[in-house]
C-alpha positions in Angstrom: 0.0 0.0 0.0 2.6 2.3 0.9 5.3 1.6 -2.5 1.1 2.9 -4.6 1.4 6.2 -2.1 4.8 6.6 -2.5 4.5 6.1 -6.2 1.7 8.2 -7.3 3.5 10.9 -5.5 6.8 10.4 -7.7 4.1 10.4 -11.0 2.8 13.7 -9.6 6.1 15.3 -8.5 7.7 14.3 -11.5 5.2 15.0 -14.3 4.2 18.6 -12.6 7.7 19.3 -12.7 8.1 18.3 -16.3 5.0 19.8 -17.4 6.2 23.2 -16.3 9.4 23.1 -17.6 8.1 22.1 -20.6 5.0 24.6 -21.0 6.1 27.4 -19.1 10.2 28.0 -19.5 11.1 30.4 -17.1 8.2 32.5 -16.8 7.4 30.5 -13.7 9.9 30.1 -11.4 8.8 31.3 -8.4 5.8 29.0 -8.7 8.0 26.1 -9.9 10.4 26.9 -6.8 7.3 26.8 -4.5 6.2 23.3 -6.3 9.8 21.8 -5.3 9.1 23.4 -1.7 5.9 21.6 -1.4 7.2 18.4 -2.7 9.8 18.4 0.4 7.0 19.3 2.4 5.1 16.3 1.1 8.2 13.9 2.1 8.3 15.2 5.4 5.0 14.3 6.1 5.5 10.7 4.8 7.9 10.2 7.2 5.8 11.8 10.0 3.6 8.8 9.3 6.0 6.7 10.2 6.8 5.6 6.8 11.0 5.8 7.1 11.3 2.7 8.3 10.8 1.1 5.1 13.4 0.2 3.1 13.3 3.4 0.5 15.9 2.1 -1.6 14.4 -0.9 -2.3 11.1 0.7 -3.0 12.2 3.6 -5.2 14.2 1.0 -7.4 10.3 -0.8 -7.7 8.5 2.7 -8.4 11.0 3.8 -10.8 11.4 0.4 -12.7 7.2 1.3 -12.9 7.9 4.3 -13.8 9.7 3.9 -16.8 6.9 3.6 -19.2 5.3 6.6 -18.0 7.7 8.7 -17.7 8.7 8.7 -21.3 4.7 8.9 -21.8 5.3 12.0 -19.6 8.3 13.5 -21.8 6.7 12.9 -25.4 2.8 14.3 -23.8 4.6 17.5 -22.6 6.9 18.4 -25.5 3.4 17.3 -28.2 1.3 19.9 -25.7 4.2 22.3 -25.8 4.5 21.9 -30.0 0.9 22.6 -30.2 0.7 25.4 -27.8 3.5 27.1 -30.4 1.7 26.3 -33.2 -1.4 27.7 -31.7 0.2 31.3 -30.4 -1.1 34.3 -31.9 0.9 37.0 -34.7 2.1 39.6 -32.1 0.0 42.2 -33.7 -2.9 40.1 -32.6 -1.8 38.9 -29.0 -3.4 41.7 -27.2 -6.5 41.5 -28.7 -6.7 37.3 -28.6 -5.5 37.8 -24.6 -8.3 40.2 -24.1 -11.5 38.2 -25.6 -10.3 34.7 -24.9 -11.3 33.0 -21.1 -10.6 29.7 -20.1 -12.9 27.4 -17.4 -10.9 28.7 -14.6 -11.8 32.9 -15.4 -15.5 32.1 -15.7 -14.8 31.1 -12.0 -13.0 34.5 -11.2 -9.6 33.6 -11.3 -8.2 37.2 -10.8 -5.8 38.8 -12.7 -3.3 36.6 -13.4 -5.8 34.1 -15.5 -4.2 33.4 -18.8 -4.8 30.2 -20.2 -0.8 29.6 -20.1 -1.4 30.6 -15.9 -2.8 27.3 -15.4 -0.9 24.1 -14.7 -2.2 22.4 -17.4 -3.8 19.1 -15.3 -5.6 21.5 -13.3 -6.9 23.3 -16.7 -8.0 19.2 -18.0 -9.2 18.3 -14.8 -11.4 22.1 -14.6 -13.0 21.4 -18.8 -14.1 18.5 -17.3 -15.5 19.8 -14.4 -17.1 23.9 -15.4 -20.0 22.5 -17.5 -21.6 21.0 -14.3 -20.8 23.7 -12.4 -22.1 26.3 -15.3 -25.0 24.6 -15.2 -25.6 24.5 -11.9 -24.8 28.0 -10.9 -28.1 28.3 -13.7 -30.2 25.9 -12.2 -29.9 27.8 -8.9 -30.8 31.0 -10.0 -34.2 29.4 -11.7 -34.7 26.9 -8.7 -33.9 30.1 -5.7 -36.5 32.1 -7.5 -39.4 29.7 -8.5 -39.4 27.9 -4.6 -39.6 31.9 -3.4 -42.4 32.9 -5.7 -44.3 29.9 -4.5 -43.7 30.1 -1.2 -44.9 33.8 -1.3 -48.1 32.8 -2.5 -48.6 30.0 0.0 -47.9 32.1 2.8 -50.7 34.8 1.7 -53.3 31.7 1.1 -52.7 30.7 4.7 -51.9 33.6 6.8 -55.2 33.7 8.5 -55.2 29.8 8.8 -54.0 27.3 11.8 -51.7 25.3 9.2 -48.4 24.9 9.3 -46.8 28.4 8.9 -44.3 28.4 5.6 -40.7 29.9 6.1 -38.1 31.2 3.4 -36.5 28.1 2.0 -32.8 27.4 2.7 -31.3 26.5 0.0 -28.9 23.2 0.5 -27.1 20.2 -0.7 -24.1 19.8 -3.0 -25.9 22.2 -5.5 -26.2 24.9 -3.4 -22.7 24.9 -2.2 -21.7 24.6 -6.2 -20.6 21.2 -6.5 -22.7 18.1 -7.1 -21.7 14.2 -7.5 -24.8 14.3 -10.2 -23.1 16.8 -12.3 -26.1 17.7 -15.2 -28.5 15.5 -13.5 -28.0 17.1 -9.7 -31.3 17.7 -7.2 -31.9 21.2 -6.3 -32.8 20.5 -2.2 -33.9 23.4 -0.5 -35.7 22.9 3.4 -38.5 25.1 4.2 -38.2 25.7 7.8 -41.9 25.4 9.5 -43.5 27.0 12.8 -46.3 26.3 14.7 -49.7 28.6 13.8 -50.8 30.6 16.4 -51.9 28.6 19.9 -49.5 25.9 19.2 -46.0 25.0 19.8 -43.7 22.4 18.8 -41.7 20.8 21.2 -38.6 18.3 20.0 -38.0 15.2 21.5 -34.8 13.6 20.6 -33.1 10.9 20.1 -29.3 9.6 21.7 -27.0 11.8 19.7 -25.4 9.6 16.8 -28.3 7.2 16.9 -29.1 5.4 13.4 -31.6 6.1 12.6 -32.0 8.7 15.3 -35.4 8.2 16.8 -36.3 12.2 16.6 -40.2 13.3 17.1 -41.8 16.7 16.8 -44.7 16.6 19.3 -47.7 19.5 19.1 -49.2 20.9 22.1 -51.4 24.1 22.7 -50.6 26.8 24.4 -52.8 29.5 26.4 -53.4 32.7 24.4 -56.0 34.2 27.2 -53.8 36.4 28.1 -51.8 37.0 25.0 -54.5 37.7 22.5 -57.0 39.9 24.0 -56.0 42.3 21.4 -57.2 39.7 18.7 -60.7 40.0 17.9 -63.1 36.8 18.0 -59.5 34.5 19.0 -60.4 32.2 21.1 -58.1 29.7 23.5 -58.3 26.1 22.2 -56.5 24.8 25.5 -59.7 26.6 27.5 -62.5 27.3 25.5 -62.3 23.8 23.3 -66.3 23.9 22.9 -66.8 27.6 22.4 -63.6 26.9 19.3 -65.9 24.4 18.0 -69.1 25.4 18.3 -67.7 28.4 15.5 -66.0 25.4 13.6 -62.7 26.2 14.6 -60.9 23.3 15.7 -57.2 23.1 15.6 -56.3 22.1 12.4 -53.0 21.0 12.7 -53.8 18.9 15.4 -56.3 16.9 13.8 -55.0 17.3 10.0 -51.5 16.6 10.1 -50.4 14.4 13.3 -50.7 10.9 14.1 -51.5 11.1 17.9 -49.9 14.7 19.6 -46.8 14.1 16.9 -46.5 16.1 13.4 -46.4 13.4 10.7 -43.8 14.1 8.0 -46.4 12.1 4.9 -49.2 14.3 6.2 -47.5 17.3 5.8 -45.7 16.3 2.1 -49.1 15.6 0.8 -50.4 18.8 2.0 -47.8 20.5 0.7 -47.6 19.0 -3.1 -51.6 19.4 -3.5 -50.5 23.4 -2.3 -48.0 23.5 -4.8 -50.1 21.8 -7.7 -53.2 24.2 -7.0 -50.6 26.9 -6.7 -48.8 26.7 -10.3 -51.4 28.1 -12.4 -50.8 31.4 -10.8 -46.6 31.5 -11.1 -45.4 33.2 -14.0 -42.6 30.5 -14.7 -45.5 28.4 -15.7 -46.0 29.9 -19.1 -42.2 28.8 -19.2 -41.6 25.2 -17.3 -44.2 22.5 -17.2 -44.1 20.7 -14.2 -44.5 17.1 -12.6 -44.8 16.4 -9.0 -43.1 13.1 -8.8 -43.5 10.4 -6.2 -42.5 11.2 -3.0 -43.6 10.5 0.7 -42.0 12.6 3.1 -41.1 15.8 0.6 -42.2 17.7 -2.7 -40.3 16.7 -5.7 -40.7 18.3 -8.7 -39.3 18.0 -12.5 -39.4 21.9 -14.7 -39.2 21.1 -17.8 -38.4 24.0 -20.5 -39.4 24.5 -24.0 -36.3 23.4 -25.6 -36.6 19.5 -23.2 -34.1 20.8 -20.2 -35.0 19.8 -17.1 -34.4 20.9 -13.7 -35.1 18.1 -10.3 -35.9 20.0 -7.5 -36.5 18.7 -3.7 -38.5 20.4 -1.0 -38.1 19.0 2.2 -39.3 20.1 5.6 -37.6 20.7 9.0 -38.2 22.2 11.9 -35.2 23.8 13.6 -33.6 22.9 17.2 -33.8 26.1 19.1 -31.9 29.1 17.4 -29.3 26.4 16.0 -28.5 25.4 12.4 -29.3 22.1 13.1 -33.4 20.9 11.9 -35.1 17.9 12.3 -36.2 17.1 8.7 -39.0 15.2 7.2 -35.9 13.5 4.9 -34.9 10.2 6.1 -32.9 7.6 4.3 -34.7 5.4 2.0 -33.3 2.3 2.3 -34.8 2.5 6.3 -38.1 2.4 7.0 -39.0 5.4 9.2 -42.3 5.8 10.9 -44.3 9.0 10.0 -44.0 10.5 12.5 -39.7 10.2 13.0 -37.8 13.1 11.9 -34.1 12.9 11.0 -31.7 15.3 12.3 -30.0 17.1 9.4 -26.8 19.1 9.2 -27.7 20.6 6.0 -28.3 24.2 7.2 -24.9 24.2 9.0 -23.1 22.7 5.7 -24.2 25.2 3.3 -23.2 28.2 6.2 -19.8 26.4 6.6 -19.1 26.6 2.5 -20.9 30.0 2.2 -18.0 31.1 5.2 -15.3 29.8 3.4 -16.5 31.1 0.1 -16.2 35.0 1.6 -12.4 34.0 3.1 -11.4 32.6 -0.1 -9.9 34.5 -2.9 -11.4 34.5 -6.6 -9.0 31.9 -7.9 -9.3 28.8 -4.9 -10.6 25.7 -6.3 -11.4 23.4 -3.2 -14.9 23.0 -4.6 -13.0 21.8 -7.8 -11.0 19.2 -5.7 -14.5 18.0 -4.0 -16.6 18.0 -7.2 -13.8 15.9 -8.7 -13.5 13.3 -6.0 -17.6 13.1 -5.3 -18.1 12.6 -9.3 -15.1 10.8 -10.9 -13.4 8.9 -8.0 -16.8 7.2 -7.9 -16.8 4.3 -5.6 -19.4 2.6 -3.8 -17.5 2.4 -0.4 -16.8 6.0 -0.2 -20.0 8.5 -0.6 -20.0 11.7 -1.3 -20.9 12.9 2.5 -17.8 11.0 2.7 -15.5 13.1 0.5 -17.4 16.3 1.8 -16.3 15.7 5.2 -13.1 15.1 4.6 -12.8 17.9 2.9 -14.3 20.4 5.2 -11.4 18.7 8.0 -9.3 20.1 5.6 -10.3 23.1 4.7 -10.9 23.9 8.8 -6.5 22.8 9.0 -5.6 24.1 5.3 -6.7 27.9 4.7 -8.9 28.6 1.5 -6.0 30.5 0.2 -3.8 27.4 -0.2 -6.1 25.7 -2.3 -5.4 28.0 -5.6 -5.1 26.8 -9.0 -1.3 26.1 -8.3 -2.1 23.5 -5.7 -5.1 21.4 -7.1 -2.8 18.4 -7.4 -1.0 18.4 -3.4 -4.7 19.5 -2.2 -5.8 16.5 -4.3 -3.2 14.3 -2.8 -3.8 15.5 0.8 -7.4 14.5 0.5 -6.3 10.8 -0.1 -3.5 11.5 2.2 -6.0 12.4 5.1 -8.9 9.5 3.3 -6.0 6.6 4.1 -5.2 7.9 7.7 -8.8 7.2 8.4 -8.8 3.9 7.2 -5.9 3.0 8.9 -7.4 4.3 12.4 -10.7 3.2 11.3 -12.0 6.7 12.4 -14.3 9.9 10.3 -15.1 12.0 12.6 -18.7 13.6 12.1 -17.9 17.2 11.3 -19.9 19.1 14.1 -19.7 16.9 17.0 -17.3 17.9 19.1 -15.5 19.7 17.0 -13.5 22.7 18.9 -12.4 24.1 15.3 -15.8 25.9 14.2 -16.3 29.0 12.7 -18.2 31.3 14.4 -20.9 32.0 12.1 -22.1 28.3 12.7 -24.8 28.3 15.6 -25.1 24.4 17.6 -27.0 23.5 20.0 -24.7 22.9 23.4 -24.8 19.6 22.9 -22.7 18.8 20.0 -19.8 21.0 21.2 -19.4 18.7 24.7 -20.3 15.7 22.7 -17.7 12.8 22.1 -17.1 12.8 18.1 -19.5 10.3 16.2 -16.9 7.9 13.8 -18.2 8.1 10.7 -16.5 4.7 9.9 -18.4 2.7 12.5 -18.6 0.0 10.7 -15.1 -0.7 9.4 -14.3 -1.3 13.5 -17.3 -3.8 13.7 -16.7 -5.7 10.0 -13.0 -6.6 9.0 -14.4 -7.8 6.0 -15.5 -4.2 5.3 -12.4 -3.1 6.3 -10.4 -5.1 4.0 -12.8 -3.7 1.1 -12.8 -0.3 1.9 -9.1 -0.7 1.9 -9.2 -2.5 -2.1 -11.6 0.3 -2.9 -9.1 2.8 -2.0 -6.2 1.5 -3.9 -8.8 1.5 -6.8 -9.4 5.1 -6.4 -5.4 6.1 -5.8 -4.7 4.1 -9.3 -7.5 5.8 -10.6 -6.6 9.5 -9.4 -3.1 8.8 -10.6 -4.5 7.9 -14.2 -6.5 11.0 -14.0 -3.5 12.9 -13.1 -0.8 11.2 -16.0 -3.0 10.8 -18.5 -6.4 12.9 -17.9 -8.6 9.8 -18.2 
């Protein structure tokens, strides 16, 4: 295992290297200086993991004699790409003007000033053409999504302001989309939660399960509350905790008692299929209709819908509901996994809300040109693998970003960030230990609000299950050479 670490590193370190030399003379050599730095750097840290006492000569002999082959690959790739790219170069008396109106996948991001096409490493430039349509798209796909789910929650909210239903809060809009990368590339879900409050007279009151529980045996039970007092202001409101007859004797009962709970507990189906039948009844009056048609497709415990445009593109989109934990980020959400069955009337507790906060932080310390969503969207869509998920990859990579600042994660070191992401993926296999992100977790940005809770609680392992199944251990373990094998095909050959 160690000789395939040690080796992709030498195929990185020594086809970077190559690649510069070769495509950029000696217009980079700070940068190419800075590369060499890093590379000791990298070493260093190999040994800190207690990898010098094996026998290096041996196994550099064994790379190297594997290395043959591609290195001459390497040499004859990088002096074709360098022939080309002097075919290709403009008539001087055109340079300017071919400079000013031509931008490459990286500018579209905002990649500052220095963005030239010949300012990328080239891997990083293959890896990003195969990466910017998703992400075009998706940045699209928000914009439509954000503003259709507001319009129609705008005209919910006037429908049932007077009402004892459910009351409708702005969706928040998260998931992979949101942050702007998605394992689904074209075909990602647009999730947004719609946070939801008790009508007037009611309250909802959270019972919870043990913390790390799976599934978590959350509930969301309803109870009345007095408004004697309170609501003496309000003409003809009456008290349904004291004055149940008067309430029904003018036919107003407490509607979300009896419509949408099974017992005293708000039921998650109940309220999806009040919700869709609002949405349907609701479409006729948005102006995207004369623009998308829509589906409601199946669901149970949330509102999916398919838009559809004129010219056949479509857009998934997911509503789910939650109901948040005091002031925190943290929601219990009518979402639950579908390979469990979950009662009704269970809510899982979702992270979602604190996710999207944590990438929207990083996103404001960032500069223009940092590509950590690059590195994420990569991993999550072509290091496809079915023993690492892409919650997997994202918490990993927020660990990362929390130790690794958003400035080091610029277009100049996509491949070591790369390489520290299966650097800090194999340390967790070998302890057998993920730690959930936000339990117990000193290193939190401050913008992220948690219930006390999850700060004095022991860390939830993630990888559970590798301690309790060697024989998941042992796969996770093939799966990850896979994936090493495959990120150092990626990186030689950009395939």
């Amino acid at each position: 295992m160690a000789a395939k670490m040690v080796l992709a590193w030498l195929v990185q370190s020594i086809f970077q290297l190559l690649l510069e030399v070769f495509l950029f003379g000696n217009e980079r050599d700070d940068s190419k200086h800075e590369c060499v730095q890093r590379h000791v750097e990298t070493t260093q840290l190999l040994q800190e993991h207690e990898w010098s006492s094996l026998d290096w000569g041996a196994l550099a002999f064994a790379a190297l004699q594997q290395l043959q082959c591609w290195v001459i690959a390497d040499l004859f790739f990088g002096l074709c790409c360098w022939l080309w790219k002097r075919s290709q170069r403009p008539d001087s008396s055109d340079e300017e003007k071919s400079s000013s109106s031509s931008s490459t996948e990286l500018e579209e991001e905002g990649s500052g000033e220095d963005s030239d096409d010949e300012g990328h490493p080239l891997m990083t430039r293959i890896f990003a053409k195969r990466i910017w349509c998703s992400v075009e798209s998706m940045a699209y796909g928000r914009q439509v999504v954000e503003e259709l789910v507001g319009d129609v929650l705008v005209v919910l909210q006037e429908r049932l302001s007077n009402s004892f239903f459910p009351v409708l809060q702005p969706a928040i809009g998260v998931g992979s989309t949101f942050a702007g990368w998605s394992p689904a590339g074209h075909d990602a879900v647009y999730r947004l939660l719609v946070p939801l409050k008790p009508p007037h007279g009611h309250a909802f009151h959270l019972e919870l399960g043990t913390a790390g529980q799976m599934p978590a045996k959350n509930c969301v039970r309803v109870e009345l509350e007095c408004t004697c007092t309170r609501d003496q202001c309000v003409e003809d409101m009456l008290c349904f905790l004291h004055h149940p007859e008067e309430a029904l004797q003018r036919n107003l009962d407490s509607t979300l008692l009896s419509t949408f709970c099974t017992g005293f507990y708000l039921d998650a189906q109940k309220i999806a299929r009040w919700f869709q039948n609002l949405v349907i009844s609701a479409w006729g009056e948005m102006t995207q209709s004369r623009h998308y048609s829509m589906e409601m497709l199946p669901s149970s415990r949330s509102c999916k819908l398919q838009l559809t445009n004129a010219s056949g593109r479509s857009l998934l989109v997911e509503m789910v509901f939650g109901v948040q934990q005091g002031n925190s980020d943290i929601f219990l959400s009518s979402q639950t996994t579908e390979a469990i069955f979950t009662p009704s009337t269970t809510w899982a507790e979702t992270y979602a809300v604190a996710e999207a906060k944590f990438f929207r932080c990083m996103a404001r310390q960032a500069p223009r040109d940092t590509l950590y969503l690059n590195c994420l969207q990569l991993c999550a869509s072509m290091l496809v693998s079915a023993g690492f998920s892409s919650y997997t990859w994202k918490t990993v990579v927020m660990h990362l970003l929390n130790t690794i600042p958003p400035s080091s994660w610029g277009r100049w070191d996509f491949m070591m960030r790369l390489q520290d992401i299966m650097c800090y993926l194999h340390g967790c296999l070998e302890e057998k230990r993920l730690d959930h992100f936000f339990f117990g977790n000193e290193n939190m940005p401050e913008d992220i609000i948690l219930p006390a809770a999850f700060q004095a609680a022991e860390p939830i392992n993630l990888f559970q299950c590798l301690v309790q199944d060697p024989a998941a251990h042992a796969k996770a373990w093939r799966e990850f050479e896979e994936l090493q094998d495959r990120l150092t095909r990626l990186q030689v050959f950009g395939v």
